[in-house]
C-alpha positions in Angstrom: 112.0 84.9 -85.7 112.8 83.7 -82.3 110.2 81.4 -80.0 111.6 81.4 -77.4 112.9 83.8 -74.2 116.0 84.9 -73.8 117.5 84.2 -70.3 116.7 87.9 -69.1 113.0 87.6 -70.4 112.5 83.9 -68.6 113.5 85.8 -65.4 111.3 89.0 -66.0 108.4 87.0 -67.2 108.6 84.7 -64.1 108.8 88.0 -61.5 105.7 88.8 -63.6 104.1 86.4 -63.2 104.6 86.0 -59.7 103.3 89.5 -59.0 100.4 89.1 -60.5 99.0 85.3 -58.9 99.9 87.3 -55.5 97.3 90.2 -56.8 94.8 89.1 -58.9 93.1 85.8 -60.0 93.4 83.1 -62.5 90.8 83.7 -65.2 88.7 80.9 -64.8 88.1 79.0 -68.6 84.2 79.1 -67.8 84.4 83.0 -67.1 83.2 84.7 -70.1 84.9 87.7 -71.5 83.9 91.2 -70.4 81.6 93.3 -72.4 82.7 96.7 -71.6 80.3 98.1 -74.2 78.3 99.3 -72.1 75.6 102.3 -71.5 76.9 105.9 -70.8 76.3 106.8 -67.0 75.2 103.2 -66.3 75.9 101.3 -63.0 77.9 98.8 -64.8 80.1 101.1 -66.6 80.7 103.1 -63.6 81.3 100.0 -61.5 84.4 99.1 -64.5 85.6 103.0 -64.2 86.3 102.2 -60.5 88.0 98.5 -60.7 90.1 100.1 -63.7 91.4 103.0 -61.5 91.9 100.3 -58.5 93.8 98.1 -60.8 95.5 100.8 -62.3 96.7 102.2 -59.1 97.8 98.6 -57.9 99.7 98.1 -60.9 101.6 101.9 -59.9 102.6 100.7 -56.4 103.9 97.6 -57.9 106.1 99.1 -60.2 104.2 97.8 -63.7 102.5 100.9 -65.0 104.0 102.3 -68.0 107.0 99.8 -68.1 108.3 101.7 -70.8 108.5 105.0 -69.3 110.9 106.6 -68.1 111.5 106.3 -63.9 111.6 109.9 -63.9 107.8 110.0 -64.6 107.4 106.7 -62.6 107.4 104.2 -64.9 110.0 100.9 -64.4 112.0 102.1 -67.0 112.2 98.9 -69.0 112.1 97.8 -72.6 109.3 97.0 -75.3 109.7 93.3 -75.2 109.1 93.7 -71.5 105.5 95.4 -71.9 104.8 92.5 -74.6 105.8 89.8 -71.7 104.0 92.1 -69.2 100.8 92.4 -71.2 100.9 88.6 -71.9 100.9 87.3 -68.8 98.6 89.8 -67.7 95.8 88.4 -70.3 95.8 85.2 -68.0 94.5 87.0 -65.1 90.9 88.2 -64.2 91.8 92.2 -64.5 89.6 95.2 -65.9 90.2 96.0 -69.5 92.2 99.1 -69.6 90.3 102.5 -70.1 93.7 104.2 -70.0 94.9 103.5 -73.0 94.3 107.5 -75.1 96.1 108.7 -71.9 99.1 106.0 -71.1 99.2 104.9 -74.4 99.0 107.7 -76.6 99.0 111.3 -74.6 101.8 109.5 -72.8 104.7 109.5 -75.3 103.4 112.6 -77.0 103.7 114.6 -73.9 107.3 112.8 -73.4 108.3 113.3 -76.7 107.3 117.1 -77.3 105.8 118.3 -73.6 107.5 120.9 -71.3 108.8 119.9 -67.8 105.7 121.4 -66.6 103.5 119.5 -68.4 105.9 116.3 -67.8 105.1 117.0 -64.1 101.8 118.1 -63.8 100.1 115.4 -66.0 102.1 112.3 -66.4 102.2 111.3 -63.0 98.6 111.1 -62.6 98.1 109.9 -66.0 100.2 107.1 -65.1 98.4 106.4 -61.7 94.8 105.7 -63.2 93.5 109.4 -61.0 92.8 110.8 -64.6 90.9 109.6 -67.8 92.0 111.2 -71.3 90.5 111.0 -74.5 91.6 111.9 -78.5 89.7 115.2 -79.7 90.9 114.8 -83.1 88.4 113.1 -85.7 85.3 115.6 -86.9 82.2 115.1 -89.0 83.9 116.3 -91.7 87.8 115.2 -91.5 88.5 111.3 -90.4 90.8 110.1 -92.5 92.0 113.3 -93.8 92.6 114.8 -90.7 94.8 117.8 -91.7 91.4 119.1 -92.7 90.0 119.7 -89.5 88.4 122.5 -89.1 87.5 123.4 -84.9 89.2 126.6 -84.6 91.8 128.3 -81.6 92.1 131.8 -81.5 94.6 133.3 -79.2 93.3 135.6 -76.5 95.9 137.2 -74.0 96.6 133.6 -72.2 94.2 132.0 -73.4 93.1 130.1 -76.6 88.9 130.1 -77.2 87.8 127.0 -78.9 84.5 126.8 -80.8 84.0 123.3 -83.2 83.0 119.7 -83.0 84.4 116.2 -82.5 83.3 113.2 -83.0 83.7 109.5 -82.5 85.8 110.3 -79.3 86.6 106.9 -77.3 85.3 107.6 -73.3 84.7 111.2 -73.7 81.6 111.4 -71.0 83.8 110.1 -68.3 87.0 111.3 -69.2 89.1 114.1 -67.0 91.3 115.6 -69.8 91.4 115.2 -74.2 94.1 115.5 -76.3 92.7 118.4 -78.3 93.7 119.1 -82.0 92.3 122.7 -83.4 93.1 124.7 -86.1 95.2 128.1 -85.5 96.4 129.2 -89.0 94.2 129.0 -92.1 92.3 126.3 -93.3 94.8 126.2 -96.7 97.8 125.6 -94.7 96.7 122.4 -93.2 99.0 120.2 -91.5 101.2 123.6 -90.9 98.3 125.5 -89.2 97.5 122.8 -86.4 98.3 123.3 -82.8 98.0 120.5 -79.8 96.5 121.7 -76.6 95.6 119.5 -73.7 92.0 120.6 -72.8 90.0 120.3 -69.3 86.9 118.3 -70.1 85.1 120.2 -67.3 85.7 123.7 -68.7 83.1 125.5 -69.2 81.6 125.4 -72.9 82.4 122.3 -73.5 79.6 119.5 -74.1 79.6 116.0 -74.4 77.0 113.9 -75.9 77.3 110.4 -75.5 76.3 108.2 -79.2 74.2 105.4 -78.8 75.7 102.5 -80.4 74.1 99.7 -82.2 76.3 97.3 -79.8 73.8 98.9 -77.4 76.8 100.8 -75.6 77.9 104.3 -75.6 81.6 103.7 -76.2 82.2 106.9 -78.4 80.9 110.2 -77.9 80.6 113.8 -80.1 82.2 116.7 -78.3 81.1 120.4 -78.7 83.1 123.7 -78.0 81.4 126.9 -77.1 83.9 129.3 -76.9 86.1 126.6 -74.4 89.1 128.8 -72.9 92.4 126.9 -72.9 95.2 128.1 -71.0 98.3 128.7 -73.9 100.4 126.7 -71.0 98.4 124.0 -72.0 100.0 124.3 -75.6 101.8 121.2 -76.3 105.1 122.4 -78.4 105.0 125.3 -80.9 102.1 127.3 -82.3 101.0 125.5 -85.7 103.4 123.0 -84.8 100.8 120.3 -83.5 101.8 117.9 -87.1 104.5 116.9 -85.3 103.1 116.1 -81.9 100.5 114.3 -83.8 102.2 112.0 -85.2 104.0 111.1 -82.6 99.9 110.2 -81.1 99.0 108.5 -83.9 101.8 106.2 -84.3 101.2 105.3 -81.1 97.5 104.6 -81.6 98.3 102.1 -84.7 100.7 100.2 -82.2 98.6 99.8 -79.7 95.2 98.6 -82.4 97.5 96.4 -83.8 98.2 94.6 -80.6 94.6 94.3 -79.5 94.6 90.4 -80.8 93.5 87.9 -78.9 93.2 84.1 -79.7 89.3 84.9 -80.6 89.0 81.8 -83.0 88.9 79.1 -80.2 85.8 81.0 -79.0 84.0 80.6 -82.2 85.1 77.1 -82.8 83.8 76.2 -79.7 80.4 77.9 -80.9 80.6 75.7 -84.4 80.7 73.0 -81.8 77.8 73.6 -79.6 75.7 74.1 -83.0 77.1 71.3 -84.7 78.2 74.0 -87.2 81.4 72.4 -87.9 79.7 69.3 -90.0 78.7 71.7 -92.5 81.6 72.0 -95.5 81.0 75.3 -96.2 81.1 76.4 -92.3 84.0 74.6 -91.6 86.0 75.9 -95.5 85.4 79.5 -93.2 86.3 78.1 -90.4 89.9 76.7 -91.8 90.3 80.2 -93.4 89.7 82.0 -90.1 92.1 79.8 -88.1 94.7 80.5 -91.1 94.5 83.8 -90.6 94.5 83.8 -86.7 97.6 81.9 -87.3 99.2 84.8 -89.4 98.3 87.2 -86.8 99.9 85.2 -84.3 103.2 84.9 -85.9 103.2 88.5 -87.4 103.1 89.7 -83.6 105.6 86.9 -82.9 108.1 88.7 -85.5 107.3 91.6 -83.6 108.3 90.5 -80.8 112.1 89.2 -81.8 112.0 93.1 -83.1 111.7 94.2 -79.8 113.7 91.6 -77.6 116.8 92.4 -80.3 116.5 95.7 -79.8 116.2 96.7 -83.5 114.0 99.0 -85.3 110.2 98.4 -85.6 109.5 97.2 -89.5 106.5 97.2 -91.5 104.7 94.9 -89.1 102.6 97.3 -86.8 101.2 98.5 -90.0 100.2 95.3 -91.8 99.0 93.8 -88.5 96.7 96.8 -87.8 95.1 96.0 -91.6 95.1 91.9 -90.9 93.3 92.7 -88.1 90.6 94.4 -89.5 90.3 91.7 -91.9 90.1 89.5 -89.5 87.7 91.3 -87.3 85.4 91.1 -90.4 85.6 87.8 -90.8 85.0 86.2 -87.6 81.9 88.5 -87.1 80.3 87.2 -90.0 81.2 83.9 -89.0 80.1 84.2 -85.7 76.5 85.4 -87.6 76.3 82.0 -89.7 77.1 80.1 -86.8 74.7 81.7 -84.5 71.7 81.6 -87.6 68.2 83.2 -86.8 69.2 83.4 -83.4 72.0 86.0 -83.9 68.9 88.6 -84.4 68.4 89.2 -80.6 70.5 89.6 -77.7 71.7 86.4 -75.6 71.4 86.5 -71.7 74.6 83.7 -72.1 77.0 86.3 -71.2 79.3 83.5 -74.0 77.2 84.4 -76.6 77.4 88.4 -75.5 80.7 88.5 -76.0 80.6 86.9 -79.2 77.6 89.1 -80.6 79.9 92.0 -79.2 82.7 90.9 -81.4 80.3 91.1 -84.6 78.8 94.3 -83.5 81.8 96.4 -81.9 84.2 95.4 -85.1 84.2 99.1 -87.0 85.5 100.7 -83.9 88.7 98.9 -84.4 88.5 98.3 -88.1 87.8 102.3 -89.0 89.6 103.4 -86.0 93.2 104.5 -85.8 92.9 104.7 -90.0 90.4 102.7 -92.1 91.3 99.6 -94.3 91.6 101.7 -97.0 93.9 104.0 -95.8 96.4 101.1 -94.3 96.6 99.7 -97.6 97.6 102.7 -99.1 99.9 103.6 -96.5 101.5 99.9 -96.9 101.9 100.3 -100.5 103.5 103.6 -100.6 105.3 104.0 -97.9 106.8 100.1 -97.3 106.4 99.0 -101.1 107.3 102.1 -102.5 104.2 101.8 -105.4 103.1 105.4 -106.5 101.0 107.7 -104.8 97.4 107.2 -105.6 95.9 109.6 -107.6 93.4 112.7 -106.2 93.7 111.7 -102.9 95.1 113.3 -99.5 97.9 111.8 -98.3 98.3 109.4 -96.0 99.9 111.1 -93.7 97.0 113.0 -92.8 95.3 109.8 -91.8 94.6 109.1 -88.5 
């Protein structure tokens, strides 16, 4: 693997970096972390909707949204290995985390890869901008992992296709402007052939979203009811039962974009063993070491990926084996995080420190079951990049989302 830039990526992470000290500020090493788990409808959550879009819409004007999309649809046009340097130096600067991540980094490519002109036109360039929210209508209460089982039914009416089912666990959904809607328009037997992808107004009528109260004490995901929801059939995205396809494309870009999430969370929690003298105990600091190991791996597994992208070549097995480390991880540094914190882990901190850490303990499913479980990585690693036999009487893992 390579450490170091490339001429071209020096130069491009510089102008980076340069654009952003001239719009936003230094994060400080005393800030705390944002906790963006927040209540539905609350002021706080409101008050991060509107920096987000402000930031969003700075970012447009300055030519670094979507700096992998095409300049057509007003992105810069630029490589992968540019995002990464993008999105690294970015980390370093006080900025909103992004709520446009189902939209920009999922909808996005879909709507690229399989979209008409018209839907290129109409929704990308405001997708792009930060003006609208999206969120993923795919998981229900009865198909997560095996998603080809979903059963929210579209029947066609003249122009229009009438929705009636439910969603669930669906990231932003209370505050969103348009969902990427999955629904089933053939019969239930033919599965991943009977799916078709619409692109759904969240303010039609008949729809209803009801915010779930998490135990983080936010209302990050939300479940999503259909009451005979028109859809107009230009809002079909590619061919009738041929959603599978468009899907993947979504999901593929959903296991990217978990498996980047990392951040260097370990020097956080080391300097909590610190404060709580934590680190003199041998067991505490044996889980420590192990923790920091792993960090490590991560690190350098996104570090291959990176010389993947700056030499242009294919994408291996990495996105997928990093999406599964990280869920390990994730577990592991939440526990940790418990031990070190003892009895007083049990209520919540006003150290808004200490908030972020509790948050990394209590908001850990959403990215460990999210995007495909554990379970489901490792069976997707083992057949599809080791090549060991299918598992027995079990759905395929292609139906995972």
């Amino acid at each position: 693997m390579d450490f170091d830039d490339t001429p071209e990526e020096v130069a491009f992470r510089a102008g980076a970096r340069s654009w952003l000290s001239a719009h936003a500020k230094l994060r400080s090493a005393d800030t705390a972390p944002p906790v963006t788990l927040t209540e539905a409808f609350s002021e706080e959550e409101q008050e991060h909707i509107r920096q987000s879009k402000r930031w969003q819409a700075t970012l447009y004007d300055g030519g670094w949204a979507g700096i992998t999309w095409p300049k057509e649809h007003g992105g810069r046009g630029g490589t992968p290995i540019q995002a990464a340097i993008f999105a690294q130096e970015q980390a370093a600067f006080d900025v909103p985390d992004t709520i446009f991540a189902q939209g920009i980094g999922m909808g996005g490519p879909a709507l690229m890869a399989h979209g008409s002109q018209a839907q290129k036109d109409r929704f990308l360039p405001p997708m792009l901008r930060g003006d609208e929210v999206w969120c993923q209508l795919f998981s229900e209460p009865g198909s997560g992992s095996d998603l080809a089982s979903l059963a929210t039914r579209a029947e066609r009416d003249g122009d229009h296709w009438i929705v009636n089912g439910q969603k669930v666990w669906t990231s932003s959904a209370h505050f969103s402007d348009w969902g990427i809607l999955l629904a089933r328009t053939g019969e239930q037997s033919d599965r991943h052939r009977g799916i078709s992808y619409f692109l759904l107004d969240m303010r039609s009528p008949g729809v209803e979203v009801r915010p779930i109260h998490q135990m983080t004490g936010g209302s990050h995901f939300c479940e999503v009811f259909f009451a005979d929801v028109a859809v107009p059939h230009a809002n079909l995205v590619g061919e009738i039962n041929g959603g599978w396809a468009v899907t993947m494309t979504t999901l593929t870009s959903e296991r990217t974009l978990i498996s980047n999430l990392w951040e260097d969370r370990f020097a956080k929690v080391y300097d909590l063993a610190r404060q709580t003298s934590a680190n003199t105990d041998p067991l505490l600091r044996q889980r420590l070491a192990q923790a920091h190991i792993r960090s490590e791996l991560i690190k350098y597994l996104g570090w291959r990926q990176q010389t993947a992208m700056s030499r242009g070549t294919p994408a291996g097995p990495e996105s997928s084996v990093a999406k599964l480390a990280l869920s390990l991880l994730l577990g592991e540094i939440g526990d940790l995080i418990m031990a070190l914190r003892g009895t007083a882990g049990t209520v919540t901190s006003d150290d808004p420190h200490l908030r972020y850490l509790d948050s990394l303990f209590l908001g850990q499913w959403s990215s460990r079951i999210g995007g495909g479980t554990e379970q489901i990585q490792r069976n997707i690693i083992g057949e599809r990049l080791l090549g060991l036999p299918r598992e027995p009487n079990r759905v395929s893992p292609a139906s995972a989302p």
